[in-house]
C-alpha angles and dihedrals in degrees: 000000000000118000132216092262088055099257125130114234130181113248130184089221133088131217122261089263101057093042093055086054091051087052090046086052096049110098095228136123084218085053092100096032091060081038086064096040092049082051104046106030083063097065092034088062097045082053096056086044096060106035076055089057099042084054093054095054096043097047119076089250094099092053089056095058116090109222105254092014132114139180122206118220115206128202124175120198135259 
């Protein structure tokens, strides 16, 4: 696959595509339902990503943040 710097690593995944052959290929009667899932959680999880982020913007947070700052949050466990 090719990365986001342009180099071409070696993964052990494949693209949605190719996975969505592989399950047409499975013999299951699960096969299609897992096809649907792989389709749409996707996009549902596209969808929480961005209404987080939208939060995050909209909320005062972002004006409390120094640029090129952080701030490390530790929590030990119990």
């Amino acid at each position: 696959m090719v990365a986001a710097d342009g180099k071409r690593y070696l993964t052990d995944c494949l693209p949605q595509s190719d996975m969505l052959q592989l399950v047409e290929a499975t013999p299951s009667h699960h096969a299609m339902t897992f096809a649907k899932w792989l389709i749409t959680g996707e996009n549902q999880l596209d969808s929480k990503s961005r209404d987080k982020a939208y939060q995050l913007w909209d909320s005062s947070l972002l004006q409390t943040i120094e640029v090129g700052t952080y701030e490390i949050h530790y929590r030990p466990y119990s």
